[in-house]
C-alpha positions as CSV (number, residue, x, y, z in Angstrom):
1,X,-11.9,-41.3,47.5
2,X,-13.2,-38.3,49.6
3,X,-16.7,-38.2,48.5
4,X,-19.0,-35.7,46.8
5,X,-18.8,-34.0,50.4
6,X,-15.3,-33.7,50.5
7,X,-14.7,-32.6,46.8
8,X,-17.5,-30.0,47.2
9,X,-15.6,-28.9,50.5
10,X,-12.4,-28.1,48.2
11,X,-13.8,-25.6,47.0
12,X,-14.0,-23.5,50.1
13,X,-9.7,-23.3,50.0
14,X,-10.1,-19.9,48.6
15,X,-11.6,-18.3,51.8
16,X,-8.4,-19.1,53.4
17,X,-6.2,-17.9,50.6
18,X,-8.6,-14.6,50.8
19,X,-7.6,-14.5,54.6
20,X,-3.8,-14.8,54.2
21,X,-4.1,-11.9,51.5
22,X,-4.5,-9.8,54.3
23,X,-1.4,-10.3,55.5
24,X,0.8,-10.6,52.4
25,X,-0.9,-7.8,49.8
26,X,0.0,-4.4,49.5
27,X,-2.8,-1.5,50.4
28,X,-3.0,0.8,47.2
29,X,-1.3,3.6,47.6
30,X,-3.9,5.7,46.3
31,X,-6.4,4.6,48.8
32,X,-4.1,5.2,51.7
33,X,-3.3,8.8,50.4
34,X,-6.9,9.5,50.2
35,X,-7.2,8.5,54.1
36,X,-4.4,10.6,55.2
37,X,-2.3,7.2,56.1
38,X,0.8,9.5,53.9
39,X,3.8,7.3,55.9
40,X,2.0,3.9,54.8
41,X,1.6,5.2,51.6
42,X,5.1,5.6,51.6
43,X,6.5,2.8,52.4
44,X,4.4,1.1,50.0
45,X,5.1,3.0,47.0
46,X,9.1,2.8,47.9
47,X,8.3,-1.3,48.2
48,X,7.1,-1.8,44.8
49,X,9.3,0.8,43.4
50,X,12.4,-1.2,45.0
51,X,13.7,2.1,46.1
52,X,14.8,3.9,49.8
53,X,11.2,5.4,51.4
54,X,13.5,8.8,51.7
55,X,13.1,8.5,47.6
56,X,9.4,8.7,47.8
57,X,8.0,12.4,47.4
58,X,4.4,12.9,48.3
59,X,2.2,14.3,46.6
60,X,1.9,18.4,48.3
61,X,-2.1,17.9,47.5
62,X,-4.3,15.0,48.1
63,X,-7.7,14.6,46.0
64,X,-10.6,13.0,48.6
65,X,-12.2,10.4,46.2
66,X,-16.3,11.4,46.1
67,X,-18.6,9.0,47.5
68,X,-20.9,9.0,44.4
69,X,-20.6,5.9,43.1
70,X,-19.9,6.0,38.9
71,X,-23.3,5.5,36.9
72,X,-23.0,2.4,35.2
73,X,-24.4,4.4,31.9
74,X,-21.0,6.1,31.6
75,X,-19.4,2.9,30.4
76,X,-21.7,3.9,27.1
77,X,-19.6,7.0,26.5
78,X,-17.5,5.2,23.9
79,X,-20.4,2.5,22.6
80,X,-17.4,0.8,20.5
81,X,-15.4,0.1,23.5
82,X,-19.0,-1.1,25.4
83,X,-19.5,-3.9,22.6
84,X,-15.9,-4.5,22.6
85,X,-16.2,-5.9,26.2
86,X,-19.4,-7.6,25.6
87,X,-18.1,-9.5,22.6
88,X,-15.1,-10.7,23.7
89,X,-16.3,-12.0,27.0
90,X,-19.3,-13.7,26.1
91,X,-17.1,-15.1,22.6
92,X,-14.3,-16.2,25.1
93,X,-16.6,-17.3,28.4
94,X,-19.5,-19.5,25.4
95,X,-16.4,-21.0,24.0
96,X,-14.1,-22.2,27.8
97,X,-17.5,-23.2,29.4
98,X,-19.2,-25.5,26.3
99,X,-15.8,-27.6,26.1
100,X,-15.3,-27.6,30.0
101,X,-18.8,-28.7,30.5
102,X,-19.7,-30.6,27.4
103,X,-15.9,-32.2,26.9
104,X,-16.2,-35.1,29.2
105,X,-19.9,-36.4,28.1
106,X,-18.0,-36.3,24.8
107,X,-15.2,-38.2,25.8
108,X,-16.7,-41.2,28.0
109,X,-20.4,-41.9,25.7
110,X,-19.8,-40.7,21.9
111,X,-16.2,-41.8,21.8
112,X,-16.5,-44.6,24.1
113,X,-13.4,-43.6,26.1
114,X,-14.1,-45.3,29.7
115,X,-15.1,-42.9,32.1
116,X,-12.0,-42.9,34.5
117,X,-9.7,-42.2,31.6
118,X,-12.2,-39.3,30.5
119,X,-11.4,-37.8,33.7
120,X,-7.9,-38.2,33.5
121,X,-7.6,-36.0,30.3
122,X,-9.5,-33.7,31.9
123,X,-7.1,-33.5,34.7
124,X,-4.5,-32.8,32.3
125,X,-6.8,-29.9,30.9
126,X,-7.1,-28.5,33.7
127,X,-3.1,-28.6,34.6
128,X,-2.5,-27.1,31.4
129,X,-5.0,-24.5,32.0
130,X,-2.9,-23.1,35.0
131,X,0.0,-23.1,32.6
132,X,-1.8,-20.9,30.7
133,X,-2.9,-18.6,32.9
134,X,0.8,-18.0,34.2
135,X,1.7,-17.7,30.2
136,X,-1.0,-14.9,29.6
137,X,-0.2,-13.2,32.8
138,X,3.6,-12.9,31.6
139,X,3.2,-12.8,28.1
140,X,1.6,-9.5,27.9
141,X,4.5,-7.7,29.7
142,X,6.5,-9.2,26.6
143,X,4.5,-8.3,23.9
144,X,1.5,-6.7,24.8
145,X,-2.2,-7.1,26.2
146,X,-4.2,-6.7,22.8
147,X,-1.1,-9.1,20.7
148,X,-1.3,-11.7,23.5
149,X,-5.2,-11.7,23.3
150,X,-4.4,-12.0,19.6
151,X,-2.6,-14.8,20.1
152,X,-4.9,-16.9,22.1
153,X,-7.8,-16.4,20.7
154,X,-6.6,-17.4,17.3
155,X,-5.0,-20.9,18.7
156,X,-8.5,-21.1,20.6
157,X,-10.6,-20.6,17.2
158,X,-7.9,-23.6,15.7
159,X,-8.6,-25.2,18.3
160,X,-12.6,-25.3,17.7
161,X,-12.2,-26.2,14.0
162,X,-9.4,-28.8,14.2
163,X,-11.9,-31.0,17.3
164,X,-15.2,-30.1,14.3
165,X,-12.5,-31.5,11.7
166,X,-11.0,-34.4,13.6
167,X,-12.7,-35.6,16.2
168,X,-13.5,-39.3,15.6
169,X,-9.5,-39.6,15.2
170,X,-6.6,-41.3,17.2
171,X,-3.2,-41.4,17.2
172,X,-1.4,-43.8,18.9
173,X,-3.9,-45.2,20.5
174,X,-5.3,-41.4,22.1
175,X,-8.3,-39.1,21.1
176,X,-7.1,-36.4,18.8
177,X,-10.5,-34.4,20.4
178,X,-8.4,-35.3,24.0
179,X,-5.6,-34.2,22.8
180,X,-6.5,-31.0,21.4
181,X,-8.8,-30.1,24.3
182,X,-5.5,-30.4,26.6
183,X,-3.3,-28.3,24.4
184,X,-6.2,-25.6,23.4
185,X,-7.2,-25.1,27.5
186,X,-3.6,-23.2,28.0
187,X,-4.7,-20.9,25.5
188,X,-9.3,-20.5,25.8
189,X,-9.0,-20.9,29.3
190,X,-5.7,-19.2,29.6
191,X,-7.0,-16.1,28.1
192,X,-8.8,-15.0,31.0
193,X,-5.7,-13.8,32.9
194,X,-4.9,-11.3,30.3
195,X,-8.3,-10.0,29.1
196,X,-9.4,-9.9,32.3
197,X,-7.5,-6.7,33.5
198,X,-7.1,-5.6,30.1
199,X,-11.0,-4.9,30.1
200,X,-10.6,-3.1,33.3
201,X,-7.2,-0.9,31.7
202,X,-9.2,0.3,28.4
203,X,-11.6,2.5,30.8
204,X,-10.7,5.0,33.0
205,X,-9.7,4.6,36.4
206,X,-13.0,5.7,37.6
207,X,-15.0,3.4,35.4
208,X,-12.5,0.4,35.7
209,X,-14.7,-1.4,38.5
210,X,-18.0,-1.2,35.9
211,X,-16.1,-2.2,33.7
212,X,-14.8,-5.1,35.7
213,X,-18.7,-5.8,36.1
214,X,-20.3,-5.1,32.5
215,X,-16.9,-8.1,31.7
216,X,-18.2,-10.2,34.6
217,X,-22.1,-10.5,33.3
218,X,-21.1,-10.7,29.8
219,X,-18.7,-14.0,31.6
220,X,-21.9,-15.2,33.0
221,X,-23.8,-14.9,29.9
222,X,-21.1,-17.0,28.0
223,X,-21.8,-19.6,30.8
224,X,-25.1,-20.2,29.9
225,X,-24.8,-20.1,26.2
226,X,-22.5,-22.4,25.5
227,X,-23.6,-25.3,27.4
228,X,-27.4,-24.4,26.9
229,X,-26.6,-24.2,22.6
230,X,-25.0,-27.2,22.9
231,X,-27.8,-28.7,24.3
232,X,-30.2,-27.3,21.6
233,X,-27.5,-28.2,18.8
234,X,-27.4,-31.6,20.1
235,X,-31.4,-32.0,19.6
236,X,-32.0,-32.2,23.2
237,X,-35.2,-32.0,24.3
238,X,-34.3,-31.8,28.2
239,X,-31.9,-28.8,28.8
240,X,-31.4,-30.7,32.6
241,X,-30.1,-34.0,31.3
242,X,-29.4,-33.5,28.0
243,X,-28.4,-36.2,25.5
244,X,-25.6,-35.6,22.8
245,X,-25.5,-37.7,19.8
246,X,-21.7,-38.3,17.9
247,X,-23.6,-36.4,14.6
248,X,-23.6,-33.3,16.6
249,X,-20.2,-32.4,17.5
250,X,-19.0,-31.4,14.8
251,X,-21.6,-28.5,14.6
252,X,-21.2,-28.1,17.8
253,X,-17.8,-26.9,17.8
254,X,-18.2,-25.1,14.6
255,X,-20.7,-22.9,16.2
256,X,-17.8,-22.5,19.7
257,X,-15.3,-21.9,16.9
258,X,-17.3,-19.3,15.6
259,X,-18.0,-17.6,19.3
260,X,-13.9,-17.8,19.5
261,X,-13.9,-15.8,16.2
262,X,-16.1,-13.5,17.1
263,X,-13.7,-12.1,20.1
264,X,-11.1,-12.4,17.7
265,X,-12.8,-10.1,15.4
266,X,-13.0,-7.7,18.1
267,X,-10.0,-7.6,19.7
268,X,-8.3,-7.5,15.7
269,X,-10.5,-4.2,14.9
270,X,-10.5,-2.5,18.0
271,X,-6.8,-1.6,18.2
272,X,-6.2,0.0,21.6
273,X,-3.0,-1.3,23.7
274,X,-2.6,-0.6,27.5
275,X,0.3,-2.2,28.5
276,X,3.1,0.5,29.2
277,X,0.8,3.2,28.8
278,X,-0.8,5.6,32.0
279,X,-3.6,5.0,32.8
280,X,-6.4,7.6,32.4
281,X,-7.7,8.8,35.9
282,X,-11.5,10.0,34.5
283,X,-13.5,10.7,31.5
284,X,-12.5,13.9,31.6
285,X,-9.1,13.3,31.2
286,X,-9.4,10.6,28.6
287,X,-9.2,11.4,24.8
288,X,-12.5,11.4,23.2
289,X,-13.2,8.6,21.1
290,X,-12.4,9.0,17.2
């Protein structure tokens, strides 16, 4: 209806959400301590407090943050907590972006769904994808960042096996593969909103932005992978255009299952919660590693 043109031009919407942020989010408190700005800093603090500015003592010494930027190497001070990142993401990011990508070629030629209604379930997958990122970003304040990871990364691994199982089934006339790819994007895709600042709350404050970064590569990593091993798993000899074949799903989604496991592995044996726990400033004053 709009074109390639005007679907391409959605996707500049977020520059003016980014503008209006200006406006409408709060300045860290932190930051505007560390500029001297102590009556903004104030008011802000007493805003998401809820309380009278009056209430709000300052701090009687201010700590200039250095200009020296953290080495990235310091992320390697607690290796475990290094692959821990790198696992998850890459397990999490292999597993969203193979279905997302790979889901509607599945769909409309191997299950012989007509295109239009192909995109229609994928509508719905991505509705329900929203609704999982505003579950995972309330959840965790119920029951915890690493439980609510728990939690969706197990569904997301079910999710895997049950389309390897039961993909070539309907009921009622729909794709049990559709069906389950609707239900499991609330809770692969959903995931991100929780282990995306829970990577950045297991660090320090003053590694939390590598962190943030070392999550981010390991994202783009999972990006390639799972499209480009479905490709190879399909038998593909052209990794532009590939071809899938209807014998190849269901190793396919065995091999995504098994990326979903593999963050679930992680996040099951390293057992470190941060929600409703302070958050260490530096290295220095963070407990060394067991």
């Amino acid at each position: 209806m709009i074109g390639w043109r005007g679907v391409a031009a959605t996707g500049a919407l977020p520059i003016i959400t980014s503008l209006i942020a200006i406006f409408v989010i709060p300045e860290s408190v932190r930051w505007l301590l560390s500029r001297g700005r102590s009556t903004e800093a104030r008011l802000e603090a007493a805003k998401l407090l809820g309380v009278e500015p009056d209430a709000i003592a300052l701090p009687t010494a201010v700590v200039v943050p250095t200009d020296a930027a953290t080495p990235f190497s310091d992320l390697w001070r607690d290796p475990a907590r290094f692959w821990w990142i790198v696992v998850i993401w890459t397990g999490v990011s292999t597993g969203t972006y193979g279905i997302s990508l790979w889901g509607p070629t599945i769909l409309s030629q191997l299950l012989h769904i007509a295109p239009a209604q192909a995109a229609r379930y994928f509508i719905f997958s991505s509705l329900a994808s929203i609704v999982g990122r505003v579950l995972f970003s309330v959840l965790p304040m119920y029951i915890g960042r690493r439980r609510a990871a728990l939690l969706g990364s197990t569904v997301a691994f079910a999710v895997m096996v049950a389309i390897a199982l039961w993909y070539r089934e309907f009921i009622g006339g729909v794709s049990v593969f559709a069906i389950l790819i609707v239900v499991g994007a609330a809770f692969y895709s959903g995931l991100f909103s929780n282990i995306t600042p829970y990577a950045v709350e297991v660090f320090p404050v003053s590694q939390a932005a590598r962190a943030f970064g070392l999550a981010q590569a390991a994202n783009g990593v999972g990006k390639i992978l799972g499209p480009l091993c479905l490709a190879l798993i399909a038998g593909s000899n052209d990794l532009v255009s590939p071809k899938a074949t209807a014998d190849s799903i269901a190793p396919a989604f065995v091999f995504l299952a098994v990326c979903e496991l593999a963050a679930l592995i992680a996040l099951f044996v390293y057992r470190k919660e941060t929600h409703g726990r302070a958050l260490e400033l530096n290295a220095a004053s963070e407990p060394r590693p067991a």
